[in-house]
N, C-alpha and C positions, 0 to 999 in steps of 0.2 A: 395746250391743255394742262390744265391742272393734275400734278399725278396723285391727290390725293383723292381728288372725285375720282379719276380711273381708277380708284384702288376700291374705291367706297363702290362703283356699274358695276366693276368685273365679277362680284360675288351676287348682286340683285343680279345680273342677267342671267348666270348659273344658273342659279334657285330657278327663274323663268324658263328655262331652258328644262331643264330636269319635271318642270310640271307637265303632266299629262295633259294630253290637248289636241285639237284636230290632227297639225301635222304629225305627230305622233303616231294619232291611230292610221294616218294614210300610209305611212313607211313599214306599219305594221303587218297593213293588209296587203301592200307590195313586197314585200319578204316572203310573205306565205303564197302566196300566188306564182312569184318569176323568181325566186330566191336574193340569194344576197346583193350580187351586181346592181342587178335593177333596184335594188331597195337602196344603195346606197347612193345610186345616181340619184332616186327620190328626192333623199334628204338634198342633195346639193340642186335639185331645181328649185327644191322650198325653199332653201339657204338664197337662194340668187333673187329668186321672188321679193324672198325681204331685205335683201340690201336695194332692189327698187322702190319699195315701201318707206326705204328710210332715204333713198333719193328724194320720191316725189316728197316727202314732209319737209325737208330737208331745202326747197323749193319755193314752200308755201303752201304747193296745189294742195296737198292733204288737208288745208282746210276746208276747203269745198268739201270733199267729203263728210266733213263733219257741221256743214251751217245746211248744205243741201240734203235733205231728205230722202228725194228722189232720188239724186245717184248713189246714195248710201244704197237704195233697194233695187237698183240697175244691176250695180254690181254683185249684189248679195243674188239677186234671183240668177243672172249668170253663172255664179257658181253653183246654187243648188241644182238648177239645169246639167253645169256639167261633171256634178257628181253619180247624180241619177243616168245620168250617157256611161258611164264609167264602171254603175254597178248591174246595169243590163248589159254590157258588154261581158263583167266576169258571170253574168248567167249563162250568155249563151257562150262563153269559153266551156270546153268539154277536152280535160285533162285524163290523159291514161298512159300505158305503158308504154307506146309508140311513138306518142307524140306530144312535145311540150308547148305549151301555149304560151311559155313567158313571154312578159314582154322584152322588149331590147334594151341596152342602156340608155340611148340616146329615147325613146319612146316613155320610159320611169320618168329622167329626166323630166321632160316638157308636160308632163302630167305635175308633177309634183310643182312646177313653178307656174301654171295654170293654176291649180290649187289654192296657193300661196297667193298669189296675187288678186282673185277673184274672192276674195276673203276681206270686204271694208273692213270690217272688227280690228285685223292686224293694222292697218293704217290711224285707225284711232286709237289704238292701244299707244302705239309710237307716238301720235302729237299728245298722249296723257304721261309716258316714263321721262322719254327721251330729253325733252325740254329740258328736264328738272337739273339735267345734268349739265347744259351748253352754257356759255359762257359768250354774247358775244362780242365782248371787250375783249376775248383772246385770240379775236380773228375769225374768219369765215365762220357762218353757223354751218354751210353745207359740210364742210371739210369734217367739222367735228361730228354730224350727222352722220358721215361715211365712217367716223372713226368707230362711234359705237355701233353704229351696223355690222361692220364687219366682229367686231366682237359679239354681238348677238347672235348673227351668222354661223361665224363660225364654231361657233358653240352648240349653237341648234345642228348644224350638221352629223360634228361628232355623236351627241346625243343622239339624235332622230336615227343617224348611220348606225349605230351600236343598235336600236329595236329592232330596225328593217334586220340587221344581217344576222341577229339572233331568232330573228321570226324566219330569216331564208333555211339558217340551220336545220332549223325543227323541220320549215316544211320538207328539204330533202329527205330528212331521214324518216318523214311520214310517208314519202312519196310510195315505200314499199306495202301502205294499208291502201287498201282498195277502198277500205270505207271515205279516207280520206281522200283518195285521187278525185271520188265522185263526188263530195262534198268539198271541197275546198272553192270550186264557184260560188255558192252559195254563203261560204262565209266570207269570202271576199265582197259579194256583192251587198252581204249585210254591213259589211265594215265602214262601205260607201254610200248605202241608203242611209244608213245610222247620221254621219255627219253630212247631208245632205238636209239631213231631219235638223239638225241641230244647226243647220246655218238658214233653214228657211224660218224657224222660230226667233231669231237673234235679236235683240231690240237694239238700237242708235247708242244707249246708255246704259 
């Protein structure tokens, strides 16, 4: 690989990293909900999610995604299905003094890389960035596929980890308002209706 395109990704992926965006508000709404742990397993099932995403492109197969219509909306309806599962589940979660309803880490986890991967958009975002950067005169496209994944990856982790575990902070030291014990389903399940909404609106382009 070229180290001077890697010099040129490492700061676009940041920047993309650091923009506000679904996986975002999902780590967010998982912090406040089960706290830190689980927000930060979040991030890292979202993280694992898209170095699949930069597998399959990686592949080829992500083109189908992008010449096929239907599975573009296969997937897309999959996810907003199981966002909406996820935000009747923080309805009927009922948080109080007694007893916590976090979820577990390995439970954040597989949520968040559900998430991630049930999201077509991330997949055509990748065959629109990631190309720009491959070379395949310098050997395997997949290799270098994996190479900027992992740096996108790992970048969205950090990031995504630092919202979820400042959003677990908060919600601990809310946990002593009552207002908030009885509302935090509620805004959990809004956080998931919200992008639910925003992934069943998404266009191909």
């Amino acid at each position: 690989m070229d180290i001077y395109v890697l010099l040129a990704f490492i700061p676009a992926a940041l920047a993309l990293n650091l923009t506000p965006g679904a996986d975002m508000m999902f780590c967010l709404g998982q912090g406040l909900r089960s706290g830190v742990k689980p927000a930060v397993a979040a991030s890292a099932g979202i993280s694992a999610g898209a170095f699949v995403h930069m597998t399959v492109a990686g592949l080829g197969l992500g083109a189908l995604v992008a010449t096929l219509p239907w599975l573009f909306d296969v997937i897309r309806w999959v996810g907003v299905a199981y966002l909406v599962w996820l935000a009747i589940g923080a309805l009927r979660t009922r948080m109080d003094e007694n007893k916590s309803q976090a979820l577990s880490v390995p439970q954040a986890f597989w949520q968040g890389f559900v998430v991630n991967i049930s999201n077509p958009k991330v997949i055509l975002f990748v065959l629109a960035f990631v190309p720009q950067f491959v070379d395949p005169s310098r050997g395997s496209v997949l290799f270098q596929f994996w190479m900027y994944g992992a740096i996108i990856s790992v970048g969205g982790f950090v990031v995504n980890g630092l919202v979820g575990a400042f959003a677990g902070k908060l919600g601990k030291w809310m946990l002593s308002s009552r207002v908030y014990t009885k509302g935090i389903g509620y805004i959990t399940a809004a956080i998931f209706a919200a992008l639910a909404a925003r992934l069943a609106i998404l266009e191909r382009a």
